[in-house]
N, C-alpha and C positions, 0 to 999 in steps of 0.2 A: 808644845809645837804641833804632835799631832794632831790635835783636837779643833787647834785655831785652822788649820791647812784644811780638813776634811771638811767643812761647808762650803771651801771653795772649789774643792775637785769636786765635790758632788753639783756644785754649777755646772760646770766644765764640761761632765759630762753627758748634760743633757743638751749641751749648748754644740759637745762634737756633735753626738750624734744627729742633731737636727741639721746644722751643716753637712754631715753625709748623706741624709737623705734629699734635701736641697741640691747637692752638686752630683747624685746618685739621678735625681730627673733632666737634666743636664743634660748626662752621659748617656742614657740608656736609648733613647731616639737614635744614634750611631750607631747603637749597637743591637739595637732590634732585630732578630734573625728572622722573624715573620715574614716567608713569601708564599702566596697562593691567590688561584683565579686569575681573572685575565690583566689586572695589572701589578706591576712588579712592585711597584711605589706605595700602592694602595695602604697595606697593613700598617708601614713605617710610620705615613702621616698623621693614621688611629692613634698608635703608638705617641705618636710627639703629640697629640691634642691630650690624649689621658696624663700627660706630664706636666701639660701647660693648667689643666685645670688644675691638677694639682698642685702646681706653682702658685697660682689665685689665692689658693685655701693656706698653702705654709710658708711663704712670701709677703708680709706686709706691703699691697701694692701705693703707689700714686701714679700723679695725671702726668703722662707727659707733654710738652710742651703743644700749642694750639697748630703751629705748623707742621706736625706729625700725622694730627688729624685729618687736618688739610691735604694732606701730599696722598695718603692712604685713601682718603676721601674720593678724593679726583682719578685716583686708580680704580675704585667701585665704579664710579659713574662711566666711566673709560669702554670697562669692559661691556660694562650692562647695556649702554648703548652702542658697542661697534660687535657684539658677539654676533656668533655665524646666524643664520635664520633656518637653520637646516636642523638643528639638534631641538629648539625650546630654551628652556631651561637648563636642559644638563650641560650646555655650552658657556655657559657663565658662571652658573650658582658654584660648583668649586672653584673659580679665581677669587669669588667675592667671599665664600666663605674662608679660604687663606688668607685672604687680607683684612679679614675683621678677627684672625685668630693673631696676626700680625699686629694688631691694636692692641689686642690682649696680652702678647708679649710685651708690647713696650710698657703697657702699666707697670707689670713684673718689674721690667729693667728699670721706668723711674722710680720705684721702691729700692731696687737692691742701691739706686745713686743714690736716693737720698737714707739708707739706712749705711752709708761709710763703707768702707775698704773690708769690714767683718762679712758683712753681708754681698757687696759686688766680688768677692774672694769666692762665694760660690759660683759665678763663670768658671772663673779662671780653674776652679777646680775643677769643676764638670769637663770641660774640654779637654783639659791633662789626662785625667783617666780614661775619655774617651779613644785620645789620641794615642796613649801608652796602651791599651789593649789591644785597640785596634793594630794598632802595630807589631804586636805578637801575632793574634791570628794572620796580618798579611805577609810577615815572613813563615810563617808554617805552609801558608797558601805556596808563597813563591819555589820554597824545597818541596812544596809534592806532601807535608807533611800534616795536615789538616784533617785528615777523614777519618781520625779517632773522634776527631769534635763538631761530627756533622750528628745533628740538623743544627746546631748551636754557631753553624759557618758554614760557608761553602766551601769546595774544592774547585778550584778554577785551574784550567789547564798550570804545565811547573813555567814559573816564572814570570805569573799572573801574583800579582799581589792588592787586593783591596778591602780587604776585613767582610765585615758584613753592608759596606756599601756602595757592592757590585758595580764602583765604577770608577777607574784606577784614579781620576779627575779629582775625583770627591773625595778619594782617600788621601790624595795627596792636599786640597786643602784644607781636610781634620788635622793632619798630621803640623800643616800652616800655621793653625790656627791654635795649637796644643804646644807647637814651641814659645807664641806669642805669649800664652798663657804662663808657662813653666820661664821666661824670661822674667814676669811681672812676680812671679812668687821667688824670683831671684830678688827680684829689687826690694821686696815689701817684709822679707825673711831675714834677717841678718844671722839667723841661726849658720855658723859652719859647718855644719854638721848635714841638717836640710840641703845645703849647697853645692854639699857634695852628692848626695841623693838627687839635685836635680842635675847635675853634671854626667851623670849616668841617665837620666833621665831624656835628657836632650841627645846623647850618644845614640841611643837605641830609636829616637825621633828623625833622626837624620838618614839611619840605616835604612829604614822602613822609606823615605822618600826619596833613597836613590831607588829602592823596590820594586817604587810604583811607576819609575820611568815614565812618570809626569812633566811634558815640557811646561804644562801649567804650574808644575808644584814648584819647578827652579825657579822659577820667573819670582813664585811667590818666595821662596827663602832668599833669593837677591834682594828683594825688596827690602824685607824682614830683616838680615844682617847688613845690607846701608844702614838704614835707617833708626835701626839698635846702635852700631857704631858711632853715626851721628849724636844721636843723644847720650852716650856714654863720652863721649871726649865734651860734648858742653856741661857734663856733668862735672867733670873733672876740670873743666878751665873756672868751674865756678861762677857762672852766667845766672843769675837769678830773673826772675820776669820782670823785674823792674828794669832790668839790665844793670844793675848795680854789681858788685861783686861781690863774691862767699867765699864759701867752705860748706857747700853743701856735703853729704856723706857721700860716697862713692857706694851704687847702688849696682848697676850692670856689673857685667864685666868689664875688662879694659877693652878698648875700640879692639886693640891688636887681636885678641883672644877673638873677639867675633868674628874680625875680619876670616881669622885663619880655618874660620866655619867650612868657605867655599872649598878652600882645595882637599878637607879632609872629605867634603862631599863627595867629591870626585875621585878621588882615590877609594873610598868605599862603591862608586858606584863603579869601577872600574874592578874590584875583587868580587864583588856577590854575583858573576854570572860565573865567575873562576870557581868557583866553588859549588857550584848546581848541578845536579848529577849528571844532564844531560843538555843538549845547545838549549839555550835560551835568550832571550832578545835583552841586551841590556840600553840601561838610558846611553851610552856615547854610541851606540849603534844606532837608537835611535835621533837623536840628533847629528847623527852625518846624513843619513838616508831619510828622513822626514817623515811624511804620509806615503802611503805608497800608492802611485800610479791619481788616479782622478780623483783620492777623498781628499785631498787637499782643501784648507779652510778658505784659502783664497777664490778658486773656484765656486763653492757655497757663496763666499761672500757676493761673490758679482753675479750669482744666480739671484741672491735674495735682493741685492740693488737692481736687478735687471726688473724683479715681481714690484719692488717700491715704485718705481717709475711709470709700473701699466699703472697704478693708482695711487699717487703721491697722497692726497688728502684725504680721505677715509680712509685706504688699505683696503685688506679681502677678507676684513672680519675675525673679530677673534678663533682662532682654533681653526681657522682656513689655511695655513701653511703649508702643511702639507697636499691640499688639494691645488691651491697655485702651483704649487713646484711641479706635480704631476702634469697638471693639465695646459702647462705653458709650454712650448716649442723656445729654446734659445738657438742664441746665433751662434754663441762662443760651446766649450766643451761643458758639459753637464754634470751637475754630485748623483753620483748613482744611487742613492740611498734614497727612501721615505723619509724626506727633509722637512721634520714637527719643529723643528726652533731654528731660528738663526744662529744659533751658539755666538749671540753678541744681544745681550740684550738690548740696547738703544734703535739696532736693527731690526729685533725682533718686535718689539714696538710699533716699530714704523712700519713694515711690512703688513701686520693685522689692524693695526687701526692707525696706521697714518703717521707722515711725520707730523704735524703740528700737536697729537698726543704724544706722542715721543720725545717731543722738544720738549712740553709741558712735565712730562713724567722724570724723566733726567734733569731735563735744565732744572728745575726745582729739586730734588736732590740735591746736584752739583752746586747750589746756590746758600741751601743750607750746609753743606759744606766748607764752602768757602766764608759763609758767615763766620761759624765756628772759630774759624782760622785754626784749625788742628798743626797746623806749624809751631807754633806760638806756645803750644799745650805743656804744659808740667808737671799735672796730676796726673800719678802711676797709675791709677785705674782707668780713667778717660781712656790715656798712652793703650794700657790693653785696649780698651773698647776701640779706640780708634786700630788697633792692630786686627782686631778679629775683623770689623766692618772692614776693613781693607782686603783684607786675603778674599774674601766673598765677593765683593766689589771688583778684585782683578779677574777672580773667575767667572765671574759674571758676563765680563768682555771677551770669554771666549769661547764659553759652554753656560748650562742653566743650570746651577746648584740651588737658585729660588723657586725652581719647581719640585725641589724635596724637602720633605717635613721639619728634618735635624736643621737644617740650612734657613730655613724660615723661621724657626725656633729662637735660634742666637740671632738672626739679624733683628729681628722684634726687641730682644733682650738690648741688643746693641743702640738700636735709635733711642728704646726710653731713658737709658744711662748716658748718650751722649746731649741730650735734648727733654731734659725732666723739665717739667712748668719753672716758668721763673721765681714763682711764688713758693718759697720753703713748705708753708701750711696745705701744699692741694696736694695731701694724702688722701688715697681712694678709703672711703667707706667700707668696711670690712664684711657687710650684709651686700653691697655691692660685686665686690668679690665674689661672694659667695655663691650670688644668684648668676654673675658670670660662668661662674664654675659649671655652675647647674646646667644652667643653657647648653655650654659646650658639651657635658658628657651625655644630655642628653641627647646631644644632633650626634656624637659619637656614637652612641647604643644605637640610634634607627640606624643610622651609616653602615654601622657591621652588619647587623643582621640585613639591612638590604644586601651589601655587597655577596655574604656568605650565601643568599638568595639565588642570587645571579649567578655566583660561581658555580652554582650544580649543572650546568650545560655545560661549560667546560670541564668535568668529569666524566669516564665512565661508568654508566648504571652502577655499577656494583660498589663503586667507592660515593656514590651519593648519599645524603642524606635520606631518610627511610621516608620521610613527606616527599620528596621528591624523586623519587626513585621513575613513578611514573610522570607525563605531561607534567613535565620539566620546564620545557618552553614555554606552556599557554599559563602557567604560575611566574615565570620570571618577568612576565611582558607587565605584569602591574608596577614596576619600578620604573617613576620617572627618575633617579640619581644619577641610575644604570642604564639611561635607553638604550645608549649610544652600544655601550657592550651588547646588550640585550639584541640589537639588530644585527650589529656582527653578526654574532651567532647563531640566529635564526637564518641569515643568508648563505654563510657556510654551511649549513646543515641541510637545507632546502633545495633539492634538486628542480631545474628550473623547465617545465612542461609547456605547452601550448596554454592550457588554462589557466597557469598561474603568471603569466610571462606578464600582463601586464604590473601585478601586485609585486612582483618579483623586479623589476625594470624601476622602480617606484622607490624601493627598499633600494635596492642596490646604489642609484644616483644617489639618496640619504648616505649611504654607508660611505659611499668613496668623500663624501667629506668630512669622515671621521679616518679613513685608513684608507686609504687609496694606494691596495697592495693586490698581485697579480689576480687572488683568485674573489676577492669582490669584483676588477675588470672582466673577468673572466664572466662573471655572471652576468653584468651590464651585457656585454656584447650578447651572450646568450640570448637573452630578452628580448633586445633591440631588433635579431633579427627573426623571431618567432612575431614580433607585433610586426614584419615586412616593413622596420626601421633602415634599409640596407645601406647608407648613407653614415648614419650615425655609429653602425656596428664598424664602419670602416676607420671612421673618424679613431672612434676609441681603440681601433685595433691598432691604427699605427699610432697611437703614442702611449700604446702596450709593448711599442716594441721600439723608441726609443728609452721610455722609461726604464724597462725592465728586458734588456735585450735575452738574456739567457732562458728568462721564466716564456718567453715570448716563443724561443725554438722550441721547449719541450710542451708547448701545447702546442704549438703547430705540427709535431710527431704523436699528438693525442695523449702525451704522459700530461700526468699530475701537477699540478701546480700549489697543491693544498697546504704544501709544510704541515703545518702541526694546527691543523683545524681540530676547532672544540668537539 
């Protein structure tokens, strides 16, 4: 008996461990603690590219379907011809390189669809353990109890809860997206034992998303428990796709047991502020009291329809958003913020390049979608896929989770496994793969070391790298990846004199359509009126001081405006 057994646990175990390392690249994009230099996002995306090539090389990939290519396709071309004309190159080439790393992903995913439920079970794992860890560090975060395990997390004020990705939105739809997952290893496990492992699993999922006092995360767990209920009672009436009738197995839980999800949500999110050592904000406080005072999304929204309307049919360019928002005068009340996204993507679309790309970009989506008919769907792993592309999809409509790497990652994985070639045999070439791979960690390697480049101005001397300790700036200005930073920083850093006023005035109008925040206005105006611009300094002084009323008094009292200049 021994003898016979033992050549097949010695399978077994080569076959787990390759599955943890698989659903181990997965999770680890979540969970990447990497933050430094001037963008916060920057490292995580390295991070999810170094996971995706290695997805290429231990993922048997294929093609996924020709309308994938297509929809991604049309999103290159999108950008490349409606990007800002202010930046070059650094204005496009990252949208374009996320969406050919987005191609990349869906090979992966039409491999994991067409390598069966063994192999698409690495999702499903990956997000589990992202979402279950994740959800430990953000209850440590939310009791104040984390700072044994910093740098490996944050500390975010007590009652702040987002793991390692600092932004409670996004933590609430891993957490989405982690029950979707631990729901389909309910259905595809019949193990009792596993069952209950995931019943504790999902307890601890829940807790963590009352935490994160996400009105986007409820929205997504209503979703998520309809629509498990739904499928769990046509499980049970025995509905087969023919519409004939069965006796399929009973897979979900019972609809009841789902249903009774919501009120224990609420009753947890109504005990985890009772028990925090000191006042903190919980989710029913915030849903009685909302957003407070002008950030309201409604306000944004009719800001970003008021920008659509100066220019319906092109827009104001990729990565101009924030400089419309600035430089527009409204009629109605104003989002006081430096407004980079619509936090609706269909919007945000349409505002940079126009509705009729935004009709193009969604309406094709929404079409391959409805093709689909995911109504209709019966395979438990699609049912995932379709569950994770959903919780994305709803966040999508209300913040930007597709301009972070983890989030880009699984929706790649998501279109190849819901939309694999129709042809069984168009498995990708494994030397193709490879040289995918290669490509990517190569544009990864220059990528770092550009970025880590760049970031030595935003250090002081003494924590810089020893090549750049001195002429800092006149070595970072060879990156075109980074201009756009690069100029920030040389404009904050550069006090603005009679002789430089026009090169500085030049720089400046460049910068404010990268960041159009008090102390690049601050320099514009400076310039403006050293070149006896006195017209234009006025212009941009008063809507320095709609924009940014408070930062607008205390330079009018001669204080600071700098914050935390490099």
């Amino acid at each position: 008996m021994t003898s016979r057994a033992a050549p097949a646990e010695a399978a077994a175990l080569p076959s787990k461990a390759v599955g943890a390392v698989r659903a181990g690249l997965v999770a680890f994009p979540f969970l990447c603690p990497l933050v430094a230099g001037p963008s916060v996002q920057a490292w995580q995306l390295l991070a999810t590219w170094v996971c995706l090539a290695a997805m290429l090389l231990a993922i048997p990939c294929a093609v996924p379907a020709r309308g994938i290519w297509a929809w991604l396709g049309a999103g290159v071309a999108a950008v490349v011809l409606f990007s800002s004309p202010h930046a070059g190159a650094a204005a496009w080439l990252p949208a374009v390189a996320v969406l050919a790393a987005m191609a990349a992903a869906a090979c992966v995913g039409a491999g994991m669809a067409r390598g069966g439920p063994g192999t698409s079970g690495v999702l499903a794992v990956g997000v589990l353990v992202a979402g279950l860890v994740s959800a430990v560090l953000g209850l440590l975060q939310y009791y104040g109890l984390a700072e044994p395990l910093v740098p490996w997390t944050t500390t975010p004020a007590l009652g702040q809860a987002y793991g390692n990705l600092r932004q409670r939105n996004q933590f609430a739809t891993l957490i989405s997206m982690a029950l979707v997952a631990a729901l389909w290893i309910h259905a595809a496990q019949p193990s009792a034992r596993l069952r209950r492992w995931l019943v504790a699993a999902a307890l601890l999922l829940l807790v963590a998303a009352a935490a994160s006092t996400s009105r986007t995360g409820l929205l997504q767990l209503l979703s998520i428990v309809g629509v498990a209920a739904f499928i769990a009672r046509r499980e049970r009436r025995g509905v087969a796709p023919d519409g004939a009738t069965g006796t399929p197995p009973f897979s979900l839980p019972p609809p009841l047991v789902l249903l009774a999800i919501v009120p224990v949500y609420f009753a947890i999110a109504w005990l985890l502020p009772q028990l925090a050592a000191g006042e903190v904000e919980g989710m029913m406080q915030r849903l009685q009291e909302g957003a407070p005072g002008d950030h309201t999304r409604m306000i944004l929204w009719r800001n970003v329809l008021s920008l659509i309307a100066a220019h319906p049919l092109a827009g104001w360019g990729w990565g101009e958003l924030a400089f419309a928002h600035y430089s527009t005068l409204y009629d109605g009340p104003r989002f006081p913020e430096i407004l980079d996204n619509a936090h609706n993507l269909p919007l945000h679309l349409a505002v940079e390049m126009g509705i009729p790309v935004s009709v193009l970009v969604c309406g094709g989506f929404l079409w391959m979608v409805l093709a689909a008919k995911p109504w209709r769907e019966r395979d438990a792993v699609r049912l995932m896929a379709w569950g994770i592309l959903g919780a994305i999809a709803l966040h999508s409509l209300l913040e930007y989770p597709l301009w972070y790497g983890p989030f880009q990652l699984v929706f790649g994985l998501c279109l190849g496994m819901l939309w694999p070639a129709r042809r069984a045999g168009m498995a990708l070439p494994p030397v193709l793969s490879s040289i995918g791979a290669a490509v990517l960690m190569a544009v990864v390697g220059y990528a770092t070391w550009d970025y880590i480049r760049i970031s030595q101005i935003y250090l002081a001397r003494d924590e810089r790298l020893p090549a750049y300790e001195d002429g800092t700036l006149a070595k970072a200005r060879k990156s075109w990846l980074f201009a756009r930073q690069v100029d920030f920083a040389e404009l904050t850093l550069t006090a603005v004199t009679q002789d430089n006023a026009a090169a500085m005035h030049s720089l400046a109008e460049r910068t404010l359509h990268f960041s159009p925040e008090p102390r690049v206005i601050v320099k514009l105006i400076e310039s403006a009126e050293l070149m006896g611009r006195g017209e234009e300094a006025r212009e941009q002084a008063e809507r320095f001081r709609i924009a940014f009323p408070s930062e607008y008094e205390r330079w009018l009292k001669g204080l600071s405006v700098d914050g935390l200049a490099p």
